[in-house]
PDB file of N, CA, C and O in Angstrom, chain B, residues numbered from 101:
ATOM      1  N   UNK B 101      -2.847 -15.557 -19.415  1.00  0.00           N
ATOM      2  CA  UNK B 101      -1.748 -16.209 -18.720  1.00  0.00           C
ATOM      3  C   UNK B 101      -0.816 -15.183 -18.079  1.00  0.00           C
ATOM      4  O   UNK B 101      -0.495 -15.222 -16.891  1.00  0.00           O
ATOM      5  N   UNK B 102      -0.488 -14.447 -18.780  1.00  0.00           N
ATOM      6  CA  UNK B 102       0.655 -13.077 -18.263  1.00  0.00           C
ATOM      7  C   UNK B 102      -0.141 -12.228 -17.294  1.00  0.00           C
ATOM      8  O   UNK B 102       0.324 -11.714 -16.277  1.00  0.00           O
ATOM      9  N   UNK B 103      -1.321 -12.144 -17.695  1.00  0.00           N
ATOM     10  CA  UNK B 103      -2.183 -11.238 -16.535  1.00  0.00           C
ATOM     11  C   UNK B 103      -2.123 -11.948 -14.799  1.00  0.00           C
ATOM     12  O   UNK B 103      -1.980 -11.368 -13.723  1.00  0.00           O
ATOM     13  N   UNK B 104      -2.323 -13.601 -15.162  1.00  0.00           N
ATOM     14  CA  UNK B 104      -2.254 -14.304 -14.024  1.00  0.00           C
ATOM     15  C   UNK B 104      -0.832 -14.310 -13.247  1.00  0.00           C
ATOM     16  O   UNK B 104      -0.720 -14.642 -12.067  1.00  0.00           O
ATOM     17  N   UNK B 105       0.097 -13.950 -13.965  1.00  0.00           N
ATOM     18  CA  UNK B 105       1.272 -14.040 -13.286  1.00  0.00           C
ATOM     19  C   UNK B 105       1.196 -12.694 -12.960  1.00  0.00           C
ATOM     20  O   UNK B 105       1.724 -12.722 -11.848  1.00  0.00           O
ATOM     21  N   UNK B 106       0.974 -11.812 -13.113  1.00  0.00           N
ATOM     22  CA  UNK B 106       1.197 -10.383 -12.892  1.00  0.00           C
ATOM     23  C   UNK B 106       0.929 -10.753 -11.464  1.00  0.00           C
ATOM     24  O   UNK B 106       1.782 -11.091 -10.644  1.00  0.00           O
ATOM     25  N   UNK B 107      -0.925 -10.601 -11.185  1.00  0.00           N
ATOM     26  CA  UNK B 107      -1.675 -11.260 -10.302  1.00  0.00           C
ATOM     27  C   UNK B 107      -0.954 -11.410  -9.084  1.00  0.00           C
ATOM     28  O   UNK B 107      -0.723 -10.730  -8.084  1.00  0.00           O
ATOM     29  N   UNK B 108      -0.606 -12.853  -9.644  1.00  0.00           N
ATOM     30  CA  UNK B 108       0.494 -13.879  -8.400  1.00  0.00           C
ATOM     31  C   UNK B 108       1.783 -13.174  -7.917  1.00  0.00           C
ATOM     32  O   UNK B 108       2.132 -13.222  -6.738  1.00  0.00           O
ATOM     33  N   UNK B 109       2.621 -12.380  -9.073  1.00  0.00           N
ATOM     34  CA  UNK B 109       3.917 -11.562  -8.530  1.00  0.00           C
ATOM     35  C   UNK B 109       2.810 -10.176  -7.521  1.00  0.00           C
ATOM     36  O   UNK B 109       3.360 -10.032  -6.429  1.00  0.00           O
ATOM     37  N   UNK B 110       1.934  -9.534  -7.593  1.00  0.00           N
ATOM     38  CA  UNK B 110       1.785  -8.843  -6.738  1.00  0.00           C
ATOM     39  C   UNK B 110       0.741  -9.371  -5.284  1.00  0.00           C
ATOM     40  O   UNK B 110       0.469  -8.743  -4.261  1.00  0.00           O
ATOM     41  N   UNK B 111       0.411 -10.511  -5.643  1.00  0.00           N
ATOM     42  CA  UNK B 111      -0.160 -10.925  -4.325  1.00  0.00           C
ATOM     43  C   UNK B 111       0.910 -11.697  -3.496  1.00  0.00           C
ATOM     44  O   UNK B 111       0.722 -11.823  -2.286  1.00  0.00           O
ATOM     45  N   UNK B 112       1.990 -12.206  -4.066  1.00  0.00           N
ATOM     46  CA  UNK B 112       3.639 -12.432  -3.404  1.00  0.00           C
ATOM     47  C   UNK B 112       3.999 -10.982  -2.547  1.00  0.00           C
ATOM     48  O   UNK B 112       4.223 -10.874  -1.341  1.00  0.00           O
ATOM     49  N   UNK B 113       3.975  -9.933  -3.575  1.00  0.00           N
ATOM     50  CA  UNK B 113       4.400  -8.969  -2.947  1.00  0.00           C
ATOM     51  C   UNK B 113       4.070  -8.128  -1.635  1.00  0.00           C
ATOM     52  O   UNK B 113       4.837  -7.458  -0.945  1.00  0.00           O
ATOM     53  N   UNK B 114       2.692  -8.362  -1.491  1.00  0.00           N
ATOM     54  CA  UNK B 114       1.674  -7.965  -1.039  1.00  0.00           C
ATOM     55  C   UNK B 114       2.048  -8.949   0.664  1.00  0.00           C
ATOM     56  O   UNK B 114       1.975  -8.394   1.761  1.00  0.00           O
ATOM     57  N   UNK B 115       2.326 -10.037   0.523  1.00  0.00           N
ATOM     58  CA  UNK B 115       2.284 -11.352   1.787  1.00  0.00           C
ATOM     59  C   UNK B 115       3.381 -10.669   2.592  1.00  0.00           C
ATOM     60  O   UNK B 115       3.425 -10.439   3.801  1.00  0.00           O
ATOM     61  N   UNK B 116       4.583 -10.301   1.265  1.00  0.00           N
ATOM     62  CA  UNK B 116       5.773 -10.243   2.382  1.00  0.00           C
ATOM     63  C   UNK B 116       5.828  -8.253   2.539  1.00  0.00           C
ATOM     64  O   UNK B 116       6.817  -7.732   3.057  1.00  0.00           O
ATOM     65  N   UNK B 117       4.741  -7.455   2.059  1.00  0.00           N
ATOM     66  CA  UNK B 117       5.065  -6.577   2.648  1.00  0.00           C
ATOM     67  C   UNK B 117       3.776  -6.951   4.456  1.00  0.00           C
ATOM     68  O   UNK B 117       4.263  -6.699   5.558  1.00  0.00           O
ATOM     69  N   UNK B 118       2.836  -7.310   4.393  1.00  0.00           N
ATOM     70  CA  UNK B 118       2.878  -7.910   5.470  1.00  0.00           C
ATOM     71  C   UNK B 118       2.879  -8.283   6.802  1.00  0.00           C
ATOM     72  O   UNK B 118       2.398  -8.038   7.909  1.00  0.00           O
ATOM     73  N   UNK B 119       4.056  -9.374   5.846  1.00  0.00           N
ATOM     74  CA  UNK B 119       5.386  -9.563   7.237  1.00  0.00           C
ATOM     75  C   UNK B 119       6.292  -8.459   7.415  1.00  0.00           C
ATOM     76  O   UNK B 119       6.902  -8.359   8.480  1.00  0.00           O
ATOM     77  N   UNK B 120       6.467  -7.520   6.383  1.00  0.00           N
ATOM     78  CA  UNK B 120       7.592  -6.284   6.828  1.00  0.00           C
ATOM     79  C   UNK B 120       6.469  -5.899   7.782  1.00  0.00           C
ATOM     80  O   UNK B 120       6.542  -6.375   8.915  1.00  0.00           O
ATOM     81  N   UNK B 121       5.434  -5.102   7.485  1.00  0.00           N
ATOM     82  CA  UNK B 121       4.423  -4.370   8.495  1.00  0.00           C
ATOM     83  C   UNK B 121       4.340  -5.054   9.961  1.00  0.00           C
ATOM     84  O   UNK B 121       4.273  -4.399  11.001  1.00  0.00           O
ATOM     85  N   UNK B 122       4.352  -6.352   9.896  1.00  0.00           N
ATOM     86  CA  UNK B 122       3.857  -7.432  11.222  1.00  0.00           C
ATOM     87  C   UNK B 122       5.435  -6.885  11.897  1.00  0.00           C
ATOM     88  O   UNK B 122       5.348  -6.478  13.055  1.00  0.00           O
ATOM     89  N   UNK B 123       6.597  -6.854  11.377  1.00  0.00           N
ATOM     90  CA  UNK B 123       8.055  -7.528  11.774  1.00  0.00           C
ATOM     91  C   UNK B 123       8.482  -6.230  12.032  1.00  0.00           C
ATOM     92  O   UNK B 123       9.429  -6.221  12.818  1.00  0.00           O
ATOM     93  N   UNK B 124       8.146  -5.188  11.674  1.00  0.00           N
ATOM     94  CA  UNK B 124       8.951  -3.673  11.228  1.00  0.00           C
ATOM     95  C   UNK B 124       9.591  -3.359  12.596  1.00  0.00           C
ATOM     96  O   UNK B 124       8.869  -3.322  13.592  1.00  0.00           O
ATOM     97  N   UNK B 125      10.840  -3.144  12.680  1.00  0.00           N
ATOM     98  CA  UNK B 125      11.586  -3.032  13.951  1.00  0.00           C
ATOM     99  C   UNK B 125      11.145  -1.307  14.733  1.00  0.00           C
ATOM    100  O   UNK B 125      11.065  -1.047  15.933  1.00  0.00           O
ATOM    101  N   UNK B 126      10.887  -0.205  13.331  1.00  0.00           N
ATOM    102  CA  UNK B 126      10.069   0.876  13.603  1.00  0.00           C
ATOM    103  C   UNK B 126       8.616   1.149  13.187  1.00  0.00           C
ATOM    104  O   UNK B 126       7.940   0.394  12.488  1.00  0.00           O
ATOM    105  N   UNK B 127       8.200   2.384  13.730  1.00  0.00           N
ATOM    106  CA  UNK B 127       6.760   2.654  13.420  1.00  0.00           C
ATOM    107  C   UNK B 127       6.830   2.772  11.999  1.00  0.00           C
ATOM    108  O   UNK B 127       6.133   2.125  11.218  1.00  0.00           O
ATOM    109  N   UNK B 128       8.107   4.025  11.540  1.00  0.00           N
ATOM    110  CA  UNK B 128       8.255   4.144  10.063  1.00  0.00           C
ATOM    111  C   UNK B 128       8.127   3.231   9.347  1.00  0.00           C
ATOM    112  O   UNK B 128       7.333   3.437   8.429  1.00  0.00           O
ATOM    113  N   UNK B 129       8.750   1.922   9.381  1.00  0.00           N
ATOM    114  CA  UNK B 129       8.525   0.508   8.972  1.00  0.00           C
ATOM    115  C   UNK B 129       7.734   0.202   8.619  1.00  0.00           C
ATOM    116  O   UNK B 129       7.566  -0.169   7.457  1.00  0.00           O
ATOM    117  N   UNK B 130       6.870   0.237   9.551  1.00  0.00           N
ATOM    118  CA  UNK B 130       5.572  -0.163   9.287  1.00  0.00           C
ATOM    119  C   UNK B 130       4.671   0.265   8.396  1.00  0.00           C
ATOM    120  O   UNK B 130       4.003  -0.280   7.518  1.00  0.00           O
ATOM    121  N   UNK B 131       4.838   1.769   8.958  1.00  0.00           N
ATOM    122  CA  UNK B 131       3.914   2.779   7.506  1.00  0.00           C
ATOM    123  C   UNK B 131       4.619   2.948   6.060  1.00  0.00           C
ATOM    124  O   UNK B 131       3.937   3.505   5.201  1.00  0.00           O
ATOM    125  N   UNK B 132       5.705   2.591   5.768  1.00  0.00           N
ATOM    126  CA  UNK B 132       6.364   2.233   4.747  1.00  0.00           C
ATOM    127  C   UNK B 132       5.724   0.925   3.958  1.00  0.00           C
ATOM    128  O   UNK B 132       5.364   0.893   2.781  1.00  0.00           O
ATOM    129  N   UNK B 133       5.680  -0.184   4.968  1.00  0.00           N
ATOM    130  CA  UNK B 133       4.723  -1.176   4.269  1.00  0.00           C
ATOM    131  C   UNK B 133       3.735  -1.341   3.764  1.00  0.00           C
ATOM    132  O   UNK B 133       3.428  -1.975   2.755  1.00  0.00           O
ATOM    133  N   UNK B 134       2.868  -0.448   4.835  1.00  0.00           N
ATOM    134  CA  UNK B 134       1.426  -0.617   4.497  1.00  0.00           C
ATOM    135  C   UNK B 134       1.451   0.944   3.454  1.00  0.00           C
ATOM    136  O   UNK B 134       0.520   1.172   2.681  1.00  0.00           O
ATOM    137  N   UNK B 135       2.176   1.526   3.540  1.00  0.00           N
ATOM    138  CA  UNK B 135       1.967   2.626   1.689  1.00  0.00           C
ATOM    139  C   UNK B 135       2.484   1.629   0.673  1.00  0.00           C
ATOM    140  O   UNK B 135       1.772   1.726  -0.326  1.00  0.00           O
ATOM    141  N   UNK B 136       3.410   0.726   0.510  1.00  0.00           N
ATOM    142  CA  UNK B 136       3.259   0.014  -0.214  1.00  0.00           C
ATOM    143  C   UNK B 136       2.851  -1.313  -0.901  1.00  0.00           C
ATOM    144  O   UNK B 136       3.107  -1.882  -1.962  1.00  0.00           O
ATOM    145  N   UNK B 137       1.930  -1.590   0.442  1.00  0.00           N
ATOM    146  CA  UNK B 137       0.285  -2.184  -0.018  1.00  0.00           C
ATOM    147  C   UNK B 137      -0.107  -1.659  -0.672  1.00  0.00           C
ATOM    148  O   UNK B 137       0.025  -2.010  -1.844  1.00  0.00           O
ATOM    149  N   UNK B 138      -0.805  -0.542  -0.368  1.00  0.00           N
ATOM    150  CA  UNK B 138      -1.500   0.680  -1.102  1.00  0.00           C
ATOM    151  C   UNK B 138      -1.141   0.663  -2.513  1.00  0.00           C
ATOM    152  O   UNK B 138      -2.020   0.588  -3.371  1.00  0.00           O
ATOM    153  N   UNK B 139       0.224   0.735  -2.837  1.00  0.00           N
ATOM    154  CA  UNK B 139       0.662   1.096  -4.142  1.00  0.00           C
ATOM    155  C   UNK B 139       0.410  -0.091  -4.505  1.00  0.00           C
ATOM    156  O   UNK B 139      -0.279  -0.010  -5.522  1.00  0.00           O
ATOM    157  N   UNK B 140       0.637  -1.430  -4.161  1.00  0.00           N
ATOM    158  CA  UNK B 140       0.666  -2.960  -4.976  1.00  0.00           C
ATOM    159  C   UNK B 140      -1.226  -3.530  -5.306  1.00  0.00           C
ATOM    160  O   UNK B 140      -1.679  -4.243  -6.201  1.00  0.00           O
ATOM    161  N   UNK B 141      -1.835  -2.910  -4.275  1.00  0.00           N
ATOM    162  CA  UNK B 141      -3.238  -2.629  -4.571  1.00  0.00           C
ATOM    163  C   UNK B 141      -3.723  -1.597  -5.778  1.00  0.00           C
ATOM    164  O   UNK B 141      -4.597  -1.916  -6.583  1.00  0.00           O
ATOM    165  N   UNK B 142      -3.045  -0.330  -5.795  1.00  0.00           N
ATOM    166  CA  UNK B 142      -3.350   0.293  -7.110  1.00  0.00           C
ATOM    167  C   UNK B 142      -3.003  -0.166  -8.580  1.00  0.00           C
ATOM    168  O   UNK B 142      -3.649  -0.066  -9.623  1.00  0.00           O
ATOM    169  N   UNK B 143      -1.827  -0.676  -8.319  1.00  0.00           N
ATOM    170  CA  UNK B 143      -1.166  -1.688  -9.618  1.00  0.00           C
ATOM    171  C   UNK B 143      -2.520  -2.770  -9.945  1.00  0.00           C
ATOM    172  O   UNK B 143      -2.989  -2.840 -11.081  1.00  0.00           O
ATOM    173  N   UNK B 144      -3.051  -3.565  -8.822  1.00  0.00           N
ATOM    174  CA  UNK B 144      -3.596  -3.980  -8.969  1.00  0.00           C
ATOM    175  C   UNK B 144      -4.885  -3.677  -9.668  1.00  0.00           C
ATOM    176  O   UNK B 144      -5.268  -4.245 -10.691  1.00  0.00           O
ATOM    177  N   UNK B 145      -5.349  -2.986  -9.197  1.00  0.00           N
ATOM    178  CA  UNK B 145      -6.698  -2.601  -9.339  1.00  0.00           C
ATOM    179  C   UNK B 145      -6.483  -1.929 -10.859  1.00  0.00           C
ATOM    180  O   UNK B 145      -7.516  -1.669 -11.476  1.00  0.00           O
ATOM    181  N   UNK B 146      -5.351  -1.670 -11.419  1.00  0.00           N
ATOM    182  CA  UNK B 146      -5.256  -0.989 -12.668  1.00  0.00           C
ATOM    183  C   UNK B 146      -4.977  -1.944 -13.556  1.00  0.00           C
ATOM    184  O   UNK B 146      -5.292  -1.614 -14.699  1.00  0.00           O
ATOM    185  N   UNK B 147      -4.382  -3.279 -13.434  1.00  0.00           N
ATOM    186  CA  UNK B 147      -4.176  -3.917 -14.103  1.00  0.00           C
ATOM    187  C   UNK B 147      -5.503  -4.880 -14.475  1.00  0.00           C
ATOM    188  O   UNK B 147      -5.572  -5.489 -15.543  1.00  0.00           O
ATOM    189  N   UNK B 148      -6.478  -4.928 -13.510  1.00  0.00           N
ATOM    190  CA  UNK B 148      -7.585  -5.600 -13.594  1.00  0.00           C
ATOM    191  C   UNK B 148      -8.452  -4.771 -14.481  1.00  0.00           C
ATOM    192  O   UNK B 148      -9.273  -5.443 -15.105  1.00  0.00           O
ATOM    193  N   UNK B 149      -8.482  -3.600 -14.680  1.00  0.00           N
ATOM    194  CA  UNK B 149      -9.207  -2.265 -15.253  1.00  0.00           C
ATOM    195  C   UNK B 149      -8.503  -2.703 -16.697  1.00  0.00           C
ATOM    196  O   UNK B 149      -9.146  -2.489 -17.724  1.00  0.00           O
ATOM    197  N   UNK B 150      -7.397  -3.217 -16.767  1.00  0.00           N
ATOM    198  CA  UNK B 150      -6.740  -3.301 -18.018  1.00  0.00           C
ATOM    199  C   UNK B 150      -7.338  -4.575 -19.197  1.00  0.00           C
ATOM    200  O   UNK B 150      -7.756  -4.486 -20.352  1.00  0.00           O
ATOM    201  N   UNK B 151      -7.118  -5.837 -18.183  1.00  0.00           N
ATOM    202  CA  UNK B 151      -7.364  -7.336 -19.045  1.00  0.00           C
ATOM    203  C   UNK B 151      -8.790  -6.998 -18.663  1.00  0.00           C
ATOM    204  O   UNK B 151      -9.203  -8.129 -18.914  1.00  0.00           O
ATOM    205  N   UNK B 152     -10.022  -6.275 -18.206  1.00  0.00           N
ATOM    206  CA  UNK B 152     -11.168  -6.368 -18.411  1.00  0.00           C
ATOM    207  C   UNK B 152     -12.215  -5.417 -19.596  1.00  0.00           C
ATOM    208  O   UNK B 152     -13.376  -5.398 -20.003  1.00  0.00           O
ATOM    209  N   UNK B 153     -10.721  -4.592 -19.815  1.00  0.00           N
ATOM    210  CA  UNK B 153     -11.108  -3.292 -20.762  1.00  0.00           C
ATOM    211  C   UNK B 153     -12.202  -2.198 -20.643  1.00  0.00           C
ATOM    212  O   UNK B 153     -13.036  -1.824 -21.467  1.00  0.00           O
ATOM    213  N   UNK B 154     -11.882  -1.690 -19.030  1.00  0.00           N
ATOM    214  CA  UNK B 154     -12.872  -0.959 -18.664  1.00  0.00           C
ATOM    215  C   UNK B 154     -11.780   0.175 -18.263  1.00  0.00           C
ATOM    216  O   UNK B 154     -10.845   0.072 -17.468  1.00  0.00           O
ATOM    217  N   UNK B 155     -12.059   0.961 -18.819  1.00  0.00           N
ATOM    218  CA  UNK B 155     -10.939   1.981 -18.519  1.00  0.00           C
ATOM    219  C   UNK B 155     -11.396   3.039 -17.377  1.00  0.00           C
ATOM    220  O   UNK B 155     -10.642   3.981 -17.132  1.00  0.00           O
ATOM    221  N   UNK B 156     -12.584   2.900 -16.696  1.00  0.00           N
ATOM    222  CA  UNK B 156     -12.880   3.679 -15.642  1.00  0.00           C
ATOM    223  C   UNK B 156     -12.298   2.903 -14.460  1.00  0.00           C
ATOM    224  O   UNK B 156     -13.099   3.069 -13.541  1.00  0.00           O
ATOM    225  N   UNK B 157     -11.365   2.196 -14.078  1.00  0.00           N
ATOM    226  CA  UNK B 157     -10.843   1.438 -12.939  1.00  0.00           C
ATOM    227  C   UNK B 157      -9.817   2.114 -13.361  1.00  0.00           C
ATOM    228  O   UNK B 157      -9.097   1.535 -12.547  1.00  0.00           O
ATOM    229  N   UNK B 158      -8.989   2.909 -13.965  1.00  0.00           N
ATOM    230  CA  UNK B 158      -7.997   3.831 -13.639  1.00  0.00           C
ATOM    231  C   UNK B 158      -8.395   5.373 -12.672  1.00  0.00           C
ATOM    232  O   UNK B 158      -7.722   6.013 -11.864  1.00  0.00           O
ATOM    233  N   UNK B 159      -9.870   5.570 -13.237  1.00  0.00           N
ATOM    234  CA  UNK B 159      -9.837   6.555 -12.223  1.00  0.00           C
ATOM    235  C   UNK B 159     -10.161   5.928 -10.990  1.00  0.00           C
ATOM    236  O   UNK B 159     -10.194   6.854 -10.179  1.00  0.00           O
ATOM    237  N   UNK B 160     -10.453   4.718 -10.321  1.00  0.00           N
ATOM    238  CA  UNK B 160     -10.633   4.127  -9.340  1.00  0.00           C
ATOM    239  C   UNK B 160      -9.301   4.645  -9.001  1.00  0.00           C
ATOM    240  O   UNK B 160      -9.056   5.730  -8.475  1.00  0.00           O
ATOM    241  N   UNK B 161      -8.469   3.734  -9.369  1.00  0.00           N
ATOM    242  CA  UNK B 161      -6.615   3.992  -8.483  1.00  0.00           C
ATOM    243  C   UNK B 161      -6.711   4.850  -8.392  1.00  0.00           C
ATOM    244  O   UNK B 161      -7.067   5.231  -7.277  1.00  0.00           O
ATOM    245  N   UNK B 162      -6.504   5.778  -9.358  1.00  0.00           N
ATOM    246  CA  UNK B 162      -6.408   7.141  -9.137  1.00  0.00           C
ATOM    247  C   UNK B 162      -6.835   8.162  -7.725  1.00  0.00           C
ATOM    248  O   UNK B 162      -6.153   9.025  -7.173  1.00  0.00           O
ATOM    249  N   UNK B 163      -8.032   7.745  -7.458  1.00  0.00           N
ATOM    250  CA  UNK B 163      -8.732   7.952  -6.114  1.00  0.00           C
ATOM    251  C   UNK B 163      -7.991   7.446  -4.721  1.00  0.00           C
ATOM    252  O   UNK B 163      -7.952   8.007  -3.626  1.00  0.00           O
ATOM    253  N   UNK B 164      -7.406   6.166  -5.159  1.00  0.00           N
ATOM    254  CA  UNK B 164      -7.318   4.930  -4.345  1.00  0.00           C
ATOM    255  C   UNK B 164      -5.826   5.810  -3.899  1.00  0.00           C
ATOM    256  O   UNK B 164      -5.525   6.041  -2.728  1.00  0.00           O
ATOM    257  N   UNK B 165      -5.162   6.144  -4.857  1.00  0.00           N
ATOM    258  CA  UNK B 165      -4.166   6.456  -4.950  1.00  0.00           C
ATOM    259  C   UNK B 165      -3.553   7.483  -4.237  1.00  0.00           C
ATOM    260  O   UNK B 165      -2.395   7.524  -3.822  1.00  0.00           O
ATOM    261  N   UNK B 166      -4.557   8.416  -4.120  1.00  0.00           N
ATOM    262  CA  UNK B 166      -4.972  10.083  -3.660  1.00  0.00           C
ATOM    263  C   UNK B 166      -5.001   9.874  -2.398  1.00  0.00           C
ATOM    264  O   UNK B 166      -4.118  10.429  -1.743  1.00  0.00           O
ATOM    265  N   UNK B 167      -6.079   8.964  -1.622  1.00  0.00           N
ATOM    266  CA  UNK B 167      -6.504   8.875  -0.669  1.00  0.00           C
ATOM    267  C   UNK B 167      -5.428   7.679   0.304  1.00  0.00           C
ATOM    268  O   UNK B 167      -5.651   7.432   1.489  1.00  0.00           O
ATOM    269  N   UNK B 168      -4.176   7.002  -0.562  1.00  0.00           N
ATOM    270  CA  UNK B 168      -3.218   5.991   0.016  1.00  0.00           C
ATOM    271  C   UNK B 168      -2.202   7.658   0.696  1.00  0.00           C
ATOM    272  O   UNK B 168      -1.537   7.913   1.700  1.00  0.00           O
ATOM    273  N   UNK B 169      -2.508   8.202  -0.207  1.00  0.00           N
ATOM    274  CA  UNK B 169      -1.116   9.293   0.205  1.00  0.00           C
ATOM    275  C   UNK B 169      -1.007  10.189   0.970  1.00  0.00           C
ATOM    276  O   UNK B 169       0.019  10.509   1.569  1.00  0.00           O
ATOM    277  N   UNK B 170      -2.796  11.037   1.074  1.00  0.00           N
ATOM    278  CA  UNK B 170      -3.256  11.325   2.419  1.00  0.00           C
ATOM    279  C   UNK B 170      -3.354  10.737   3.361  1.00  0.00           C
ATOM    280  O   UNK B 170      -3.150  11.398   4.380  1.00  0.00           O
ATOM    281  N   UNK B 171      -3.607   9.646   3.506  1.00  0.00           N
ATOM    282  CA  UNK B 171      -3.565   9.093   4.703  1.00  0.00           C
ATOM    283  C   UNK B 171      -1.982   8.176   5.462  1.00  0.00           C
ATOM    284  O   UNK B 171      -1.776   7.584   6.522  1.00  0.00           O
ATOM    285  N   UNK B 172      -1.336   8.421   4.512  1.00  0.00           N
ATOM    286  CA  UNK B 172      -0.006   8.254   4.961  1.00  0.00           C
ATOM    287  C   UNK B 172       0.536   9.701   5.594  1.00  0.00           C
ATOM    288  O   UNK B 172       1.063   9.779   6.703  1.00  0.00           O
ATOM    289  N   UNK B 173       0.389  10.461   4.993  1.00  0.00           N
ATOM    290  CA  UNK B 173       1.064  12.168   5.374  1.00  0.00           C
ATOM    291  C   UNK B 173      -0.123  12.313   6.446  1.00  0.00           C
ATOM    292  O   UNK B 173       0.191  13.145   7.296  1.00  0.00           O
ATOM    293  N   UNK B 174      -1.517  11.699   6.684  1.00  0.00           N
ATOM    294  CA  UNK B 174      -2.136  12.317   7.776  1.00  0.00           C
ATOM    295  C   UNK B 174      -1.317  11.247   9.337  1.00  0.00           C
ATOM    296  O   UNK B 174      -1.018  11.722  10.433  1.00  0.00           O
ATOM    297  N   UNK B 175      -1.152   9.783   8.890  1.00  0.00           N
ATOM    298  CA  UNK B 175      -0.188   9.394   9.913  1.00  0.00           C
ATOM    299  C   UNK B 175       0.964   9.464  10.341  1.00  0.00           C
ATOM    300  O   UNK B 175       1.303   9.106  11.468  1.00  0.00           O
ATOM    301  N   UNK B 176       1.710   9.944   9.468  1.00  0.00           N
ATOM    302  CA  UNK B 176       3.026  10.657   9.590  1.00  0.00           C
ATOM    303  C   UNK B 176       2.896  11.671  10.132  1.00  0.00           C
ATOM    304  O   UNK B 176       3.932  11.765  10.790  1.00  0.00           O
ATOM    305  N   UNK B 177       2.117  12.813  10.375  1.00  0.00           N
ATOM    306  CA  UNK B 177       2.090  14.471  10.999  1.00  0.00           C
ATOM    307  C   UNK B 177       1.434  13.761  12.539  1.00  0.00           C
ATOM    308  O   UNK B 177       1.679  14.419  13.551  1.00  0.00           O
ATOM    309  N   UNK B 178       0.614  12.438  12.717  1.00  0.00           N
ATOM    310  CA  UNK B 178       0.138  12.451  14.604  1.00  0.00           C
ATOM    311  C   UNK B 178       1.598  11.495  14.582  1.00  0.00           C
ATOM    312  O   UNK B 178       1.702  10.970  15.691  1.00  0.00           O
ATOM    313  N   UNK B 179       2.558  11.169  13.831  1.00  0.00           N
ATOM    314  CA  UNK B 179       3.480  10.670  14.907  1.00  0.00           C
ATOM    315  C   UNK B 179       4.372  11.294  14.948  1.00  0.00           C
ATOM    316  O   UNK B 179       5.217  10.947  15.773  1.00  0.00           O
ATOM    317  N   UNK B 180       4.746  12.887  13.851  1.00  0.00           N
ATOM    318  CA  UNK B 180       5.353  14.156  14.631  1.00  0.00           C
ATOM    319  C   UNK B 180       4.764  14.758  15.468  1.00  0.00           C
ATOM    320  O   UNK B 180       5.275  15.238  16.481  1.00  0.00           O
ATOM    321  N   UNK B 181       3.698  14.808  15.175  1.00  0.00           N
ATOM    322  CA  UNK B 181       3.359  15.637  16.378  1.00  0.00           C
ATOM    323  C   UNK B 181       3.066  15.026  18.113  1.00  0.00           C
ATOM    324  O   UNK B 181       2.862  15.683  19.134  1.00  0.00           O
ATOM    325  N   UNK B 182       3.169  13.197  17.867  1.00  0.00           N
ATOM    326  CA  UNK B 182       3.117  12.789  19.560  1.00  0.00           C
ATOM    327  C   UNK B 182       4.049  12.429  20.215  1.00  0.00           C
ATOM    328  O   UNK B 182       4.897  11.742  19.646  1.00  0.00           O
ATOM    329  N   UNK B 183       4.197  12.715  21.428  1.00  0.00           N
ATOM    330  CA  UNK B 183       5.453  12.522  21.877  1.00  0.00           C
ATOM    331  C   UNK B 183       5.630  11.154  22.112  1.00  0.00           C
ATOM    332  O   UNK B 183       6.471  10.914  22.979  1.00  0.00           O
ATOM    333  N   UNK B 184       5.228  10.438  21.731  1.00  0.00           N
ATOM    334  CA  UNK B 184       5.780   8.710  21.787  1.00  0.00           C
ATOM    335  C   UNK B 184       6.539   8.677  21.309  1.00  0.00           C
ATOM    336  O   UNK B 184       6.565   9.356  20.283  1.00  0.00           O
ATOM    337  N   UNK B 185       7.664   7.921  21.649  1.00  0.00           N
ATOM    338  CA  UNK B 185       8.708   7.037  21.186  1.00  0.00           C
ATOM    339  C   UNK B 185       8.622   6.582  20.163  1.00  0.00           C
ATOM    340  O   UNK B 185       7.515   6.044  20.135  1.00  0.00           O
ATOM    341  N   UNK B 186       9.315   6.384  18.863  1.00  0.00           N
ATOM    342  CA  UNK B 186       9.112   5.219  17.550  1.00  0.00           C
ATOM    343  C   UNK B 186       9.166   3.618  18.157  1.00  0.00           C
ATOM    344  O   UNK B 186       8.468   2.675  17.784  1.00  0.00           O
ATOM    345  N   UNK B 187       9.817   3.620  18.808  1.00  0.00           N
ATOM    346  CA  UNK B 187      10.293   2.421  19.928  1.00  0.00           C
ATOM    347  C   UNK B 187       9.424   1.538  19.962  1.00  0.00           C
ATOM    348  O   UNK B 187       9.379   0.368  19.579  1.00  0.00           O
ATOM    349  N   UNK B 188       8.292   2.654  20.780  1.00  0.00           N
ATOM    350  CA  UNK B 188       7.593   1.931  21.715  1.00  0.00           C
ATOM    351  C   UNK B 188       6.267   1.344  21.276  1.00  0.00           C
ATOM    352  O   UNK B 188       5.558   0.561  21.909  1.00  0.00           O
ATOM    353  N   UNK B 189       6.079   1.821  20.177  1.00  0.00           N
ATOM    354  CA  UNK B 189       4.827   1.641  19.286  1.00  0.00           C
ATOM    355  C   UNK B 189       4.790  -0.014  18.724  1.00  0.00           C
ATOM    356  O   UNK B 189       5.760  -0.515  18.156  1.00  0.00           O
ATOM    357  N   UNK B 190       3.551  -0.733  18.976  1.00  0.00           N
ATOM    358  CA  UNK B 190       3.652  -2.014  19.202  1.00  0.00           C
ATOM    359  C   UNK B 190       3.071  -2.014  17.800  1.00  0.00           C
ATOM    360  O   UNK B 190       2.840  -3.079  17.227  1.00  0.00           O
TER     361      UNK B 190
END
């Protein structure tokens, strides 16, 4: 029962980050959201590793986790380094 609510509070969380990502007035916005997909997906994926009692779905996140953070710092360095506008980015 508590596992299912966990569940439901992070697939809530998950809808309205989203709409932040869909709505984000900046680019930053946006990639702010979707890293914290990433993170509400690792919760996830660890908590499922948990009520199934398989303890190798922590090193899953773990991976998941690694590879949410590179690829945030690899999209963060092409939008220092391009000269676009934050603006203008649809």
């Amino acid at each position: 029962m508590m596992f299912a609510a966990v569940l439901l509070a992070c697939a809530v969380s998950i809808v309205m980050l989203v709409v932040r990502a869909a709505k984000g007035p900046t680019a930053f916005d946006r990639i702010l959201a979707v890293n914290s997909i990433g993170t509400v997906i690792i919760l996830g994926i660890s908590l499922h590793g948990f009520a199934l009692g398989r303890p190798e779905f922590v090193d899953i996140s773990i991976l998941y986790a690694v590879l949410n953070f590179l690829g945030t710092l690899a999209i963060l360095r092409f939008y220092r380094s391009s000269a676009v506008d934050n603006e203008d980015i649809v």
